[in-house]
C-alpha positions, -999 to 999 in steps of 0.1 A, spaced: 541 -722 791 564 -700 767 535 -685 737 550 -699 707 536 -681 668 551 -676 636 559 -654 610 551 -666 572 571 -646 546 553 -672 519 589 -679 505 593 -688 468 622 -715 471 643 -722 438 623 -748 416 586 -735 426 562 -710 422 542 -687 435 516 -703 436 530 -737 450 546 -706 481 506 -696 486 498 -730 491 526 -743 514 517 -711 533 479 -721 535 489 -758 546 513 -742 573 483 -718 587 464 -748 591 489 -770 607 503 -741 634 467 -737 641 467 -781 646 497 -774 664 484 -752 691 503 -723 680 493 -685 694 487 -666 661 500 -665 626 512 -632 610 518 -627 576 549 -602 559 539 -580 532 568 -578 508 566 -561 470 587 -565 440 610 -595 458 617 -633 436 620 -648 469 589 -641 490 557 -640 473 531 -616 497 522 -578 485 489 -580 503 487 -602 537 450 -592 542 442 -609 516 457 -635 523 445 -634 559 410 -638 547 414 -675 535 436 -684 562 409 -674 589 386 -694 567 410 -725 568 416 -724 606 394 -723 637 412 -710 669 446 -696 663 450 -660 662 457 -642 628 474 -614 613 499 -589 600 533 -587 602 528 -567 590 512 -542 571 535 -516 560 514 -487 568 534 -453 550 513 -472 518 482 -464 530 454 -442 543 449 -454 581 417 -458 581 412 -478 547 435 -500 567 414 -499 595 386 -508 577 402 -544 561 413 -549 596 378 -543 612 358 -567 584 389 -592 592 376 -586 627 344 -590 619 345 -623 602 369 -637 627 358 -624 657 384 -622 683 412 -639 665 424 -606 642 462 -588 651 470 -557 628 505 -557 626 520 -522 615 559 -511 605 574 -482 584 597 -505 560 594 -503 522 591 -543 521 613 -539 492 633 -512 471 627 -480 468 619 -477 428 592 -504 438 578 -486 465 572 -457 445 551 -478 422 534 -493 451 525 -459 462 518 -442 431 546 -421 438 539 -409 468 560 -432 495 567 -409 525 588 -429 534 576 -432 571 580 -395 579 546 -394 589 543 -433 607 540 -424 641 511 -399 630 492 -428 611 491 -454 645 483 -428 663 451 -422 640 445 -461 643 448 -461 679 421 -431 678 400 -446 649 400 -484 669 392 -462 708 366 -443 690 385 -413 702 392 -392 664 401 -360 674 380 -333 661 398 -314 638 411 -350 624 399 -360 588 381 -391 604 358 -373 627 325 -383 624 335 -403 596 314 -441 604 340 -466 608 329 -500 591 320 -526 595 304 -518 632 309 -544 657 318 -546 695 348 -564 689 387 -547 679 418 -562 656 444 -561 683 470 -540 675 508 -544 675 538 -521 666 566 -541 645 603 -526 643 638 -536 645 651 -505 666 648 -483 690 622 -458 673 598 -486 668 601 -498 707 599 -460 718 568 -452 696 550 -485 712 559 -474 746 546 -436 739 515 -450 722 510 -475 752 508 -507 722 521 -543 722 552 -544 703 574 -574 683 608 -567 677 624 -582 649 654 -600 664 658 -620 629 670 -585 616 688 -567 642 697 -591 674 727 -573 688 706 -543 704 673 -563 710 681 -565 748 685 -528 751 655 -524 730 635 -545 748 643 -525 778 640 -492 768 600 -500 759 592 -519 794 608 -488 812 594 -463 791 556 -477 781 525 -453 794 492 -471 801 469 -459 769 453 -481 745 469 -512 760 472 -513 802 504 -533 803 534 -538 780 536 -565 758 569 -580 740 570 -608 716 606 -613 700 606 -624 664 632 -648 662 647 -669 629 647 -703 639 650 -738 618 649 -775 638 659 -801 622 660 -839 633 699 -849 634 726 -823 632 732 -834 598 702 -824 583 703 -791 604 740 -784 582 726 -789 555 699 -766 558 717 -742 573 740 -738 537 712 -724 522 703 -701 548 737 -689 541 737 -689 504 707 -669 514 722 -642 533 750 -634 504 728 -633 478 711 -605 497 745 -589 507 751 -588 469 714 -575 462 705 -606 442 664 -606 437 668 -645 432 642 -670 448 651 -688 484 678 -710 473 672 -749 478 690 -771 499 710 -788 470 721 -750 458 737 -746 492 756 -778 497 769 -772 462 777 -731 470 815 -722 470 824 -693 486 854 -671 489 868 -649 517 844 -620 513 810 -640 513 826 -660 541 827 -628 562 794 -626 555 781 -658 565 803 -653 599 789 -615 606 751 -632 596 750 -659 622 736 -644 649 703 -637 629 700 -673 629 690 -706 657 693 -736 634 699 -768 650 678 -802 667 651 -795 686 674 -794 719 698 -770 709 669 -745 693 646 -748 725 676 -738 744 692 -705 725 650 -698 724 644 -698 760 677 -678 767 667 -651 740 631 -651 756 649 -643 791 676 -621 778 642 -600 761 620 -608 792 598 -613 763 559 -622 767 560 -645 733 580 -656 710 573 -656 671 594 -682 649 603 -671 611 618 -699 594 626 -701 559 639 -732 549 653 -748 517 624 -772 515 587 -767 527 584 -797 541 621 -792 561 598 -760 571 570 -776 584 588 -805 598 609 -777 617 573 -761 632 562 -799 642 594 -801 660 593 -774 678 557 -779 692 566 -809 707 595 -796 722 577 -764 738 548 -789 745 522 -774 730 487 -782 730 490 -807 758 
């Protein structure tokens, strides 16, 4: 049975809040966890109309109150913020409270501009220069194996408990598939982002992954994916995915735009170009056709799992897409 999860982005669509995104994303943690879904991550995003999520271990800590067996966590946190262990320590009290059911998801993206990062980071964004030295300190804090001339020796790492977050490498290229294999980590590649080298990334980290912190390689492909009930309503969902998608070729900070702003969206030849070029970041159809293009990408990857991100013009077009797509995978039977 394919491993079916999701990635929540908490998406502010055109006409709501932020605080009606936070609770569609609460009601959607609950439901994949209904569902029978394998975990559910959460993006951390900063200074962005459209996605509403600066701190997904925060947000983590209600979900895992609000659900009882699927797996939660981070997709992810975007580590060149932050001190490795502080992140290890929200990721270890995460553990703690939800023993067994905690993934710390880590990339090297800004989740957002530049002038915002700075502000995130005080000024001090390194803008990933020194990423692959901060997982390896995780891997090292989380194996209990802190090298002794590192900062974190003999530093008590808290809370203490028996149990570990499970830890995961996101990218959306080759350096992030390389560093999983050379750290010996599970990793998720980002097909939503960067699909026309996923098969050669995929690859290159089963070929090149050394046993270390994990024994075996482990793929999940994180794919954007929207099932609808009748072709019809998949069209019209799909104009506001690509209403979507110019607004960010333009660098428009503008909420996720609704279903009636993309039926109503004119376009001329240049943002056509970009719909065109966009549309392989995207499986949106009925369940049939989805489950199909899903299952071929999951062979093409020979990936392990396969984590849906889908950001619709309407949450309940959202959720309705989630309900579909359990049934058709069969989950929880």
């Amino acid at each position: 049975m394919t491993k079916l999860s999701i990635l929540d982005q908490t998406p502010v669509i055109h006409g709501h809040t932020a605080a009606d995104a936070i609770a569609a994303t609460l009601d959607l943690a609950q439901l994949a966890d209904d569902l029978g879904l394998t975990r559910f991550w959460c993006a951390e995003h900063h200074g962005l109309h459209g996605v509403s999520n600066p701190c997904p271990e925060v947000m983590l800590a209600r979900i895992g109150s609000l659900t009882k067996r699927i797996r939660i966590g981070s997709g992810g946190v975007m580590l060149p913020y932050y001190s490795s262990f502080k992140v290890a320590e929200q990721f270890q009290m995460l553990e703690a409270l939800f023993p067994g059911r905690v993934d710390l998801g880590v990339g090297r993206a800004p989740g957002g501009d530049m002038r915002t990062a700075q502000a995130v980071a005080a000024g001090a964004y390194n803008r990933g220069d020194v990423f692959p030295q901060q997982v390896a300190e995780l891997i090292a804090l989380f194996d209990g194996t802190v090298p002794d001339d590192a900062l974190a020796h003999g530093v008590l790492l808290q809370p203490r408990i028996d149990t570990r977050p499970e830890l995961w490498m996101l990218g959306s290229s080759d350096f992030g598939g390389l560093l999983a294999a050379q750290l010996g980590i599970r990793f998720a590649f980002a097909s939503f982002i960067n699909p026309r080298i996923g098969e050669h990334v995929a690859q290159a980290y089963r070929e090149r992954f050394v046993a270390a912190h994990e024994a075996q390689p482990y793929l999940a492909a994180a794919v954007f994916a929207i099932c609808a009930d009748t072709e019809q309503e998949a069209e019209a969902l799909e104009k506001a995915v690509d209403l979507r998608r110019v607004q960010m070729a333009y660098g428009l900070n503008q909420p996720i735009p609704s279903i009636e702003q993309g039926i109503a969206q004119r376009y001329g030849e240049r943002e056509l170009a970009v719909i065109a070029h966009e549309k392989a970041r995207s499986i949106i159809g009925t369940p049939e056709r989805v489950t199909e293009q899903l299952h071929a990408l999951q062979e093409q990857y020979a990936a392990d799992e396969l984590i849906i991100l889908t950001v619709a013009g309407s949450y309940a077009a959202r959720t309705r897409s989630y309900q579909l797509l359990a049934d058709a995978f069969e989950l929880g039977r």
